[in-house]
MARDO-355761 format. One record per atom (N, C-alpha, C): x, y, z; atom name; residue number from 1. Coordinates in Angstrom, 1 decimal, padded with zeros to 4 digits. Example, Ala and Ser with C-alpha at 12.3 -4.5 7.8 and 13.67 -1.06 7.14 Angstrom:
xx=013.2, yy=-005.7, zz=007.8, nulum=N, kolkol=1;
xx=012.3, yy=-004.5, zz=007.8, nulum=CA, kolkol=1;
xx=013.2, yy=-003.3, zz=007.8, nulum=C, kolkol=1;
xx=012.8, yy=-002.2, zz=007.1, nulum=N, kolkol=2;
xx=013.7, yy=-001.1, zz=007.1, nulum=CA, kolkol=2;
xx=012.9, yy=000.0, zz=007.9, nulum=C, kolkol=2;
***
This chain:
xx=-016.6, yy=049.6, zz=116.4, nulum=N, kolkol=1;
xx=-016.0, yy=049.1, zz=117.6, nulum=CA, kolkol=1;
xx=-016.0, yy=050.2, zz=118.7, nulum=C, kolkol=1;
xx=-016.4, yy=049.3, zz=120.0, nulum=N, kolkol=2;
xx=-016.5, yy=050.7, zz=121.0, nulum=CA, kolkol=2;
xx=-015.0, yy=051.2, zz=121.4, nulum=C, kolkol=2;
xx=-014.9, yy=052.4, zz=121.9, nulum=N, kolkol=3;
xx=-014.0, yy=053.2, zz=122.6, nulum=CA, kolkol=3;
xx=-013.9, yy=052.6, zz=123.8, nulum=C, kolkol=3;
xx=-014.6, yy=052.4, zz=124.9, nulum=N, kolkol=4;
xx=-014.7, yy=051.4, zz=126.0, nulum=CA, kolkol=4;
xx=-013.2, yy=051.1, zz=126.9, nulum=C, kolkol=4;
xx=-012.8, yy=051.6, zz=127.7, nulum=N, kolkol=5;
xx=-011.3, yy=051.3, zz=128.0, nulum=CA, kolkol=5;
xx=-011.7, yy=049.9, zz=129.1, nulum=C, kolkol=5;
xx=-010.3, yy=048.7, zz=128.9, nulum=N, kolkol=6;
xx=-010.4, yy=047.4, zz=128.9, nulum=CA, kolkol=6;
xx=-009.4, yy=047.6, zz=130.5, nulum=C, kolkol=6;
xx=-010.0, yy=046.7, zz=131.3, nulum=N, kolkol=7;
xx=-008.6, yy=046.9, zz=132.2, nulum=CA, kolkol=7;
xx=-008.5, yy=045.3, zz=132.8, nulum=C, kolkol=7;
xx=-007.0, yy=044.8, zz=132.9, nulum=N, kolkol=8;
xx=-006.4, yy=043.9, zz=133.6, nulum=CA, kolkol=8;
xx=-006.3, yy=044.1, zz=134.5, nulum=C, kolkol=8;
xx=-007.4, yy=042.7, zz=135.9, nulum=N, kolkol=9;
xx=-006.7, yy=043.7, zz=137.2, nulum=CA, kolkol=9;
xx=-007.0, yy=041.7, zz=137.6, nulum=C, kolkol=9;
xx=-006.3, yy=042.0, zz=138.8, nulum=N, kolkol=10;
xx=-006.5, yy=040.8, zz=139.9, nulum=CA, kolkol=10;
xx=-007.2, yy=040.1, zz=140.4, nulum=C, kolkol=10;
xx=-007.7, yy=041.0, zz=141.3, nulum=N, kolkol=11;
xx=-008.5, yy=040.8, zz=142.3, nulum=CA, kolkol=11;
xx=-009.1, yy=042.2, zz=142.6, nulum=C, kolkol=11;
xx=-010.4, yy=041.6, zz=143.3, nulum=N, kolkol=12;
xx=-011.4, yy=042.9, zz=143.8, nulum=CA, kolkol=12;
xx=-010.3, yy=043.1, zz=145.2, nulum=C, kolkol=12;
xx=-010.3, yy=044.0, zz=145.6, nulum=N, kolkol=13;
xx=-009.2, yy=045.0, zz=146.5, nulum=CA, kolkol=13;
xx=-010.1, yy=045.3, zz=147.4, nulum=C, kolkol=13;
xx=-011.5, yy=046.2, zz=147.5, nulum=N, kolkol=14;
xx=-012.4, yy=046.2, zz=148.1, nulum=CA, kolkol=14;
xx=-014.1, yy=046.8, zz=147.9, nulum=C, kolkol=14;
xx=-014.8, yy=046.1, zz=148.8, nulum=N, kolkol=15;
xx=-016.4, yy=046.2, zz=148.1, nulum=CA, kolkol=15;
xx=-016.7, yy=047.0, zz=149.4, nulum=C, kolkol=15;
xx=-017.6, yy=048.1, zz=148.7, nulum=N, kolkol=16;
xx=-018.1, yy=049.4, zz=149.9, nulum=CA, kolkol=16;
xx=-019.5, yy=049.4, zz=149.5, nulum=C, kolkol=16;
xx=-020.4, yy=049.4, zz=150.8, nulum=N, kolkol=17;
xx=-021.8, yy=049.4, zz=150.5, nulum=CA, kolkol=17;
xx=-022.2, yy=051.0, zz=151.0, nulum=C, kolkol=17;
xx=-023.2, yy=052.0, zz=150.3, nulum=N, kolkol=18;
xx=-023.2, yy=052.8, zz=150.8, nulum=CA, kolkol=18;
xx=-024.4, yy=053.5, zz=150.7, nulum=C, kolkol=18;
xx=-025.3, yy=052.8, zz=151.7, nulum=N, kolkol=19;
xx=-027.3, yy=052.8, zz=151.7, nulum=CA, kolkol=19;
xx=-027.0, yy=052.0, zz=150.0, nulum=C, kolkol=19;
xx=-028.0, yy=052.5, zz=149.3, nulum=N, kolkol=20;
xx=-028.2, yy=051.7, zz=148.2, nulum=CA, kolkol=20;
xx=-027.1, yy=051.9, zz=146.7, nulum=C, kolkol=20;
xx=-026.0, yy=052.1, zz=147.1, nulum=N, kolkol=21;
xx=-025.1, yy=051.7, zz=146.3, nulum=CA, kolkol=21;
xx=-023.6, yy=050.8, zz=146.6, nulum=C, kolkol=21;
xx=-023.1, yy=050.0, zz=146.1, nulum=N, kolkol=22;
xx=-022.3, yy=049.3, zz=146.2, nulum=CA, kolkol=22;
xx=-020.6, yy=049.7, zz=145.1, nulum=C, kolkol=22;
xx=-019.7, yy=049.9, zz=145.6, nulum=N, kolkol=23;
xx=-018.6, yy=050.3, zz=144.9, nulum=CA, kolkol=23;
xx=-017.6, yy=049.1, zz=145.3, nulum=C, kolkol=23;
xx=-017.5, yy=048.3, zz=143.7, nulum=N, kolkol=24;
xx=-016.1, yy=047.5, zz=144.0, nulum=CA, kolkol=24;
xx=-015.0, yy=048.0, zz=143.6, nulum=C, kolkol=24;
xx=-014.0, yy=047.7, zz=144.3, nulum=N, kolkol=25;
xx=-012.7, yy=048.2, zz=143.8, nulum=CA, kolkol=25;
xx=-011.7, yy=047.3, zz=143.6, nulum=C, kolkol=25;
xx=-011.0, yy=047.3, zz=142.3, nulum=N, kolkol=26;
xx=-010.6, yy=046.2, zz=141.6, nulum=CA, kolkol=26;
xx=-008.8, yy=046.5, zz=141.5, nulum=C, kolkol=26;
xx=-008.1, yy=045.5, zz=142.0, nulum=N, kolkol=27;
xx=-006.6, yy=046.0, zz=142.0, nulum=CA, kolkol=27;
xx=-006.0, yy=045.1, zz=141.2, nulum=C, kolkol=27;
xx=-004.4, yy=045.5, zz=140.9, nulum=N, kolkol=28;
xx=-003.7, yy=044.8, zz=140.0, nulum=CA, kolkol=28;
xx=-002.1, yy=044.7, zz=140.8, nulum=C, kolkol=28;
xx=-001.8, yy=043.5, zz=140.6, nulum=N, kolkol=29;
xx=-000.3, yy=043.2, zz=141.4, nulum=CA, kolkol=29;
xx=000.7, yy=044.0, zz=140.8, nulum=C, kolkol=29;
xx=001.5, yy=044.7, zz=141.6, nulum=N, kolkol=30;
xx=002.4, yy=045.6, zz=141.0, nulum=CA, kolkol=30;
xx=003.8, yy=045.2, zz=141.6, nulum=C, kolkol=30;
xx=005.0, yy=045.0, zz=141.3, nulum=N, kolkol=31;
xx=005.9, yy=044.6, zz=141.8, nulum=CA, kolkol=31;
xx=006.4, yy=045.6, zz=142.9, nulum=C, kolkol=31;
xx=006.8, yy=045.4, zz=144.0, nulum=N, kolkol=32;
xx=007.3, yy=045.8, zz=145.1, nulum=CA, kolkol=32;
xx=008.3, yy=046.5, zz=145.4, nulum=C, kolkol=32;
xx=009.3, yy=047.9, zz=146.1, nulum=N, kolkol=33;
xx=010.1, yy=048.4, zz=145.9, nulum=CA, kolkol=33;
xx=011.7, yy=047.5, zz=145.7, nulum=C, kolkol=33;
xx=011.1, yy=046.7, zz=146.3, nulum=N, kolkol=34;
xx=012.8, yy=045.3, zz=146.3, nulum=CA, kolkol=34;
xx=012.2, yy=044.4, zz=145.3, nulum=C, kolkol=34;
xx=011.4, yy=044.2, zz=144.2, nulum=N, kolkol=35;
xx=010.9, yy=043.3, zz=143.2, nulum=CA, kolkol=35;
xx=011.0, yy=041.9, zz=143.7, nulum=C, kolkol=35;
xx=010.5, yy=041.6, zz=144.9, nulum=N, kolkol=36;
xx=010.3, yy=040.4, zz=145.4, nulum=CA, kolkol=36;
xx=008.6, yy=040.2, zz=146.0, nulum=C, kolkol=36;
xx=008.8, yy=041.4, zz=146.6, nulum=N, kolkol=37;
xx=007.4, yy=041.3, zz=147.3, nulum=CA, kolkol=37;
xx=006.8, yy=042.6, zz=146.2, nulum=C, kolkol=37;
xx=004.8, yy=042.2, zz=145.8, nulum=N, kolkol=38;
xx=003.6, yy=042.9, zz=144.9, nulum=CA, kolkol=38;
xx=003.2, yy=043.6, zz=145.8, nulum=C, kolkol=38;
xx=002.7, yy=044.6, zz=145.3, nulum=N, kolkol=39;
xx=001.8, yy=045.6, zz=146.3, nulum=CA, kolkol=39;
xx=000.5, yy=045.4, zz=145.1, nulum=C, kolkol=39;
xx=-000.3, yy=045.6, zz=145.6, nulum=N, kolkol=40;
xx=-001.6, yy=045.9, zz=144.4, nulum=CA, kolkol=40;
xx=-002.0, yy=047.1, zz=144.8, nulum=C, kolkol=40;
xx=-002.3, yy=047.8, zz=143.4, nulum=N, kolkol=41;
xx=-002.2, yy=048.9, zz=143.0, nulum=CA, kolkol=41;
xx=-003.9, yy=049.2, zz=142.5, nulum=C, kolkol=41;
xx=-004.4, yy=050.0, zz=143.0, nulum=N, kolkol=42;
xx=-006.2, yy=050.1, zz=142.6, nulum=CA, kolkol=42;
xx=-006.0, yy=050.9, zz=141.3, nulum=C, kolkol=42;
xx=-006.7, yy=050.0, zz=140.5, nulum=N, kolkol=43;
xx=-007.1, yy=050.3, zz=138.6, nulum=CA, kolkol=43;
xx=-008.2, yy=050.7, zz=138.3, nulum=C, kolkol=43;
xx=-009.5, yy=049.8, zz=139.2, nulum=N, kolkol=44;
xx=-010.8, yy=050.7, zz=138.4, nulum=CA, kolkol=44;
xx=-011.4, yy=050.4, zz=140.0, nulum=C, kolkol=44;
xx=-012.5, yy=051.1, zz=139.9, nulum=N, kolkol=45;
xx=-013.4, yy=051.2, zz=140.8, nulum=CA, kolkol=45;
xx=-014.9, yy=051.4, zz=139.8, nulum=C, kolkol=45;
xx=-015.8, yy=049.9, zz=140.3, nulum=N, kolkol=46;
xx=-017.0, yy=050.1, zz=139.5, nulum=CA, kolkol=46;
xx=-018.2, yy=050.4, zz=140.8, nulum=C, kolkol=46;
xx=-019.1, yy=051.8, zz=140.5, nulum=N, kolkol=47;
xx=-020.1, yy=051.7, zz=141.6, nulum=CA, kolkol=47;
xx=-021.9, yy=051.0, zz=140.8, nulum=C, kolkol=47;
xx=-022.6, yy=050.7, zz=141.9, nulum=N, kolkol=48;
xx=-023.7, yy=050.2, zz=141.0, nulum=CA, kolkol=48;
xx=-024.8, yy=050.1, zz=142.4, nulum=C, kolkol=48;
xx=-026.2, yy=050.1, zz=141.5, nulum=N, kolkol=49;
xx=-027.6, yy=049.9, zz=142.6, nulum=CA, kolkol=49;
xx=-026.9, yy=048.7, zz=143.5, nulum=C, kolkol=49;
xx=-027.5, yy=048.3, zz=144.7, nulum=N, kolkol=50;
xx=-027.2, yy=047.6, zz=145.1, nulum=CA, kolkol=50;
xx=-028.2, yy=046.0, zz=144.6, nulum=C, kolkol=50;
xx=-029.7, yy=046.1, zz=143.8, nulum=N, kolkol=51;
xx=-029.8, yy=045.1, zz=143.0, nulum=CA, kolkol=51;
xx=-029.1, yy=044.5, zz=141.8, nulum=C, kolkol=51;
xx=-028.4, yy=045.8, zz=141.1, nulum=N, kolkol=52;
xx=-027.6, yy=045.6, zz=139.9, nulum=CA, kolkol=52;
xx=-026.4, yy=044.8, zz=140.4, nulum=C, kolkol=52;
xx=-025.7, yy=044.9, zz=141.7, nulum=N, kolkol=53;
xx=-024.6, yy=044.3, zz=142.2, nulum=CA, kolkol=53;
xx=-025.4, yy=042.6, zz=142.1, nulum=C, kolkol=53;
xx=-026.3, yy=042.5, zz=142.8, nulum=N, kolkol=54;
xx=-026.8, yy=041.3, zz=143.0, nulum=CA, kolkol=54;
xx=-026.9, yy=040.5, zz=141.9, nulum=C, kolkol=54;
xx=-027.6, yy=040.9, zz=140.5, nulum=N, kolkol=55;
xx=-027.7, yy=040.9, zz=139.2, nulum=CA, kolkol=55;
xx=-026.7, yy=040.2, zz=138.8, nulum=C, kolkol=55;
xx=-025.6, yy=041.1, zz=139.0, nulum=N, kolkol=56;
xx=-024.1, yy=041.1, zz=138.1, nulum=CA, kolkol=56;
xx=-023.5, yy=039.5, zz=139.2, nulum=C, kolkol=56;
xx=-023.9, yy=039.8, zz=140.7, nulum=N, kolkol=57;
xx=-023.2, yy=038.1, zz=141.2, nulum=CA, kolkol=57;
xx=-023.9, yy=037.3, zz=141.2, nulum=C, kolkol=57;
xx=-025.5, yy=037.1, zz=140.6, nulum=N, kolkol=58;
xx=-025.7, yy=035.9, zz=140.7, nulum=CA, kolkol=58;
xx=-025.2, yy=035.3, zz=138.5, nulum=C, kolkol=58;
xx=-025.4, yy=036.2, zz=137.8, nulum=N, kolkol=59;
xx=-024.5, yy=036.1, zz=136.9, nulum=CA, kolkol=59;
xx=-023.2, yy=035.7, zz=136.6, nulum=C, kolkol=59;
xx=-022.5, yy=036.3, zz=137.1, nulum=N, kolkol=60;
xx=-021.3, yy=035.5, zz=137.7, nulum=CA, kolkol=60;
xx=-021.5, yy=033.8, zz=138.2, nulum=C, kolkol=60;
xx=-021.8, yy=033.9, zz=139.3, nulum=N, kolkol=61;
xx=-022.0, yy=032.2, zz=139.9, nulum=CA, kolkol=61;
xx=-022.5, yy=031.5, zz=138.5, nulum=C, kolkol=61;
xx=-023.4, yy=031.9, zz=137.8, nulum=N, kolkol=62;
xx=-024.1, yy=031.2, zz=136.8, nulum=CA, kolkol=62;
xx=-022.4, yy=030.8, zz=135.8, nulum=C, kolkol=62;
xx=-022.1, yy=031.5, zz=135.3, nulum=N, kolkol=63;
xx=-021.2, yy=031.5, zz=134.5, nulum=CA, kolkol=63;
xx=-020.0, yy=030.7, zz=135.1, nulum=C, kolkol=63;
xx=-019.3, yy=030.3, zz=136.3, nulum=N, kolkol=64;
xx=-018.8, yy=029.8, zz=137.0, nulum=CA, kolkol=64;
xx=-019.2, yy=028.3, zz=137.3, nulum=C, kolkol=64;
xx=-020.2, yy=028.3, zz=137.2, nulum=N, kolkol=65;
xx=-020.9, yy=027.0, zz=137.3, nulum=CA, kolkol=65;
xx=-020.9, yy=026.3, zz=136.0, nulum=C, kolkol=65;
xx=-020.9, yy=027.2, zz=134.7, nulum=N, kolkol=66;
xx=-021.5, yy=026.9, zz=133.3, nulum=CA, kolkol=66;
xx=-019.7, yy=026.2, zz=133.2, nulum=C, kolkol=66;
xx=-019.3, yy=026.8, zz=133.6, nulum=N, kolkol=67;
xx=-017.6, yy=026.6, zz=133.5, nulum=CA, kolkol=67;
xx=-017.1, yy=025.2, zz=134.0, nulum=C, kolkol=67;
xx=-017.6, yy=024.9, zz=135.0, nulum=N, kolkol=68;
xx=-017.4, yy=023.5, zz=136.2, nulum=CA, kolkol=68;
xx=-018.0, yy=022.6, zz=136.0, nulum=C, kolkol=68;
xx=-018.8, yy=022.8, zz=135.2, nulum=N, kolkol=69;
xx=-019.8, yy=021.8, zz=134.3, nulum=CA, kolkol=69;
xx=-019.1, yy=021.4, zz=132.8, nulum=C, kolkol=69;
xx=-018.6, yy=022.4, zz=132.1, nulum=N, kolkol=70;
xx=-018.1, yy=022.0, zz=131.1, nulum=CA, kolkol=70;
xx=-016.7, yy=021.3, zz=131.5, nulum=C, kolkol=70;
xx=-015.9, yy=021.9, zz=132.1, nulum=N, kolkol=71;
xx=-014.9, yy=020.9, zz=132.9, nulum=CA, kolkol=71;
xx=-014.5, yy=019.3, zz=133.0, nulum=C, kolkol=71;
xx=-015.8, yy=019.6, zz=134.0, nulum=N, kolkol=72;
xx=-016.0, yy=018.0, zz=134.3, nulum=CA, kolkol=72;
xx=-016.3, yy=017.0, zz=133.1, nulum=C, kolkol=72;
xx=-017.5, yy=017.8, zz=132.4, nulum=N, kolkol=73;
xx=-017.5, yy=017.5, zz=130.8, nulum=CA, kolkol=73;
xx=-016.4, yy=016.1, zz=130.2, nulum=C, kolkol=73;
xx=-015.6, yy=017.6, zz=129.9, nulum=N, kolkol=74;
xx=-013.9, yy=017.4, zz=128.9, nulum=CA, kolkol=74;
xx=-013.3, yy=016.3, zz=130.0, nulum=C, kolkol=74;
xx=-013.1, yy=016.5, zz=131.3, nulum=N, kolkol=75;
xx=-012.3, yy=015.2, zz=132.2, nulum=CA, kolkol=75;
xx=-013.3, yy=013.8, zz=132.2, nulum=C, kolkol=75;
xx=-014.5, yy=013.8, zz=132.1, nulum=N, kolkol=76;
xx=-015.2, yy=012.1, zz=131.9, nulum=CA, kolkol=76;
xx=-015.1, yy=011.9, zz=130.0, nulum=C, kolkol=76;
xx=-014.6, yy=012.8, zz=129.5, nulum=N, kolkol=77;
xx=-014.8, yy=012.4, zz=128.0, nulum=CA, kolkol=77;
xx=-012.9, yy=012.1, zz=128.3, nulum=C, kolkol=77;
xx=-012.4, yy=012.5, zz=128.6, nulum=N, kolkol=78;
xx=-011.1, yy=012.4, zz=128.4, nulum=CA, kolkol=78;
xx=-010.8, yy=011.0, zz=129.3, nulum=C, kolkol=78;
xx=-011.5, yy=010.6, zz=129.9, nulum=N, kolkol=79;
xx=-011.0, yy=009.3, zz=130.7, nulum=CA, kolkol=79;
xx=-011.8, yy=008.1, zz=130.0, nulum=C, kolkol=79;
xx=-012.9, yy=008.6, zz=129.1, nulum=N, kolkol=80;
xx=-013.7, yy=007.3, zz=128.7, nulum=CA, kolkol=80;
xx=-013.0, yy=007.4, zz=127.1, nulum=C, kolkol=80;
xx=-012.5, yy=008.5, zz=126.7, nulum=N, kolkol=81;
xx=-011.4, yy=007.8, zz=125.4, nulum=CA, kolkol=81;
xx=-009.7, yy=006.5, zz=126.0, nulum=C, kolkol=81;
xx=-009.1, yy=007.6, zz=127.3, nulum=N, kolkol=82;
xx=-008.2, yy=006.8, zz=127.8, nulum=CA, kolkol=82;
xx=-008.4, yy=005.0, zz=128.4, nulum=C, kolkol=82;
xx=-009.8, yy=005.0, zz=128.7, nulum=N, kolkol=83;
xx=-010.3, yy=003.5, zz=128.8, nulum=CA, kolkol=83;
xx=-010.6, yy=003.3, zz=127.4, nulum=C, kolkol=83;
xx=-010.9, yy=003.7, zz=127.1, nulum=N, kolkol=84;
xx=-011.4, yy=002.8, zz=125.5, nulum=CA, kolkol=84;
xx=-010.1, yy=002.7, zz=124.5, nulum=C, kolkol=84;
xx=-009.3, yy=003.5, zz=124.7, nulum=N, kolkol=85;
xx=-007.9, yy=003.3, zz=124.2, nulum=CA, kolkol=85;
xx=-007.3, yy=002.0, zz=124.6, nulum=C, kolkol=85;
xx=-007.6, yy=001.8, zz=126.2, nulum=N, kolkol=86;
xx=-006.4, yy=000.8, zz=126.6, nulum=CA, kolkol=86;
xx=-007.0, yy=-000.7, zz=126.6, nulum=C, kolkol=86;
xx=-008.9, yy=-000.2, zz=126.7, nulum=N, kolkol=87;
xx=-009.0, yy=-001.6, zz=126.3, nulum=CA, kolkol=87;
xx=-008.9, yy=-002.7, zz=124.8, nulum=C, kolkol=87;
xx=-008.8, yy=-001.2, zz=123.5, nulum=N, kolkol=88;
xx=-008.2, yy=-001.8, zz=122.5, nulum=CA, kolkol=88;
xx=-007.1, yy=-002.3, zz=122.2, nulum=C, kolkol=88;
xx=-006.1, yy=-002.3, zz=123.1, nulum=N, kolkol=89;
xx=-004.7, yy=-002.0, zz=123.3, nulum=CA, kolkol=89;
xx=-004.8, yy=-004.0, zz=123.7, nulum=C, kolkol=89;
xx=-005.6, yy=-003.9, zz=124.6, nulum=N, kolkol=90;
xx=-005.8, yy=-005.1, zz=126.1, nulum=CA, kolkol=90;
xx=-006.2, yy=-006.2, zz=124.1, nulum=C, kolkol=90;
xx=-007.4, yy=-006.0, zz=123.6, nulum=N, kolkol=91;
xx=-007.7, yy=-006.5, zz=122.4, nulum=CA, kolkol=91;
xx=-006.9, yy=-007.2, zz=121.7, nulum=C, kolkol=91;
xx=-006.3, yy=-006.0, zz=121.4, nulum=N, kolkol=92;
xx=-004.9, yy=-006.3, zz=119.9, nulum=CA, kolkol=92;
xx=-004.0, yy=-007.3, zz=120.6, nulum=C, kolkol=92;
xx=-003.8, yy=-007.7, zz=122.1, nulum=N, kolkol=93;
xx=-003.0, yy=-008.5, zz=122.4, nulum=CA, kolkol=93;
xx=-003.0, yy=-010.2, zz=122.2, nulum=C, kolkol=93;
***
């Protein structure tokens, strides 16, 4: 098992381009001095080529898409059981 430290965070906070490197910086919501209102609080900061960035977001999109696809999947399977349910239902009458 790797050593690898794992981190929870939010949202990217901010992306810096700098000639050919790109640095995102990734924050995590942190409760506010009056615990009403979050501040986000910066946790990691990843830098990379600026092709490797490209790499890593069209990967992303891919995987996002593999997601929205399976989705839609499970909601036309889940509505052609609830019709087929109710037309056996409509049957038995």
């Amino acid at each position: 098992m790797s050593n690898t430290p794992e981190y929870l965070v939010d949202q990217v906070q901010n992306v810096n381009v700098q000639g050919p490197l790109v640095t995102v910086t990734y924050g995590r919501s942190a409760p506010g001095p009056d615990d009403k209102a979050s501040e986000l609080v910066e946790k990691l900061q990843v830098t990379m080529t600026t092709p490797n960035f490209i790499n890593t977001v069209n990967a992303l999109n891919q995987i996002v898409k593999r997601m929205s696809e399976q989705k839609k999947s499970q909601q036309e399977a889940a509505a052609v059981e609830t019709d087929a349910g109710a037309e056996t239902e409509a049957s038995e009458d």
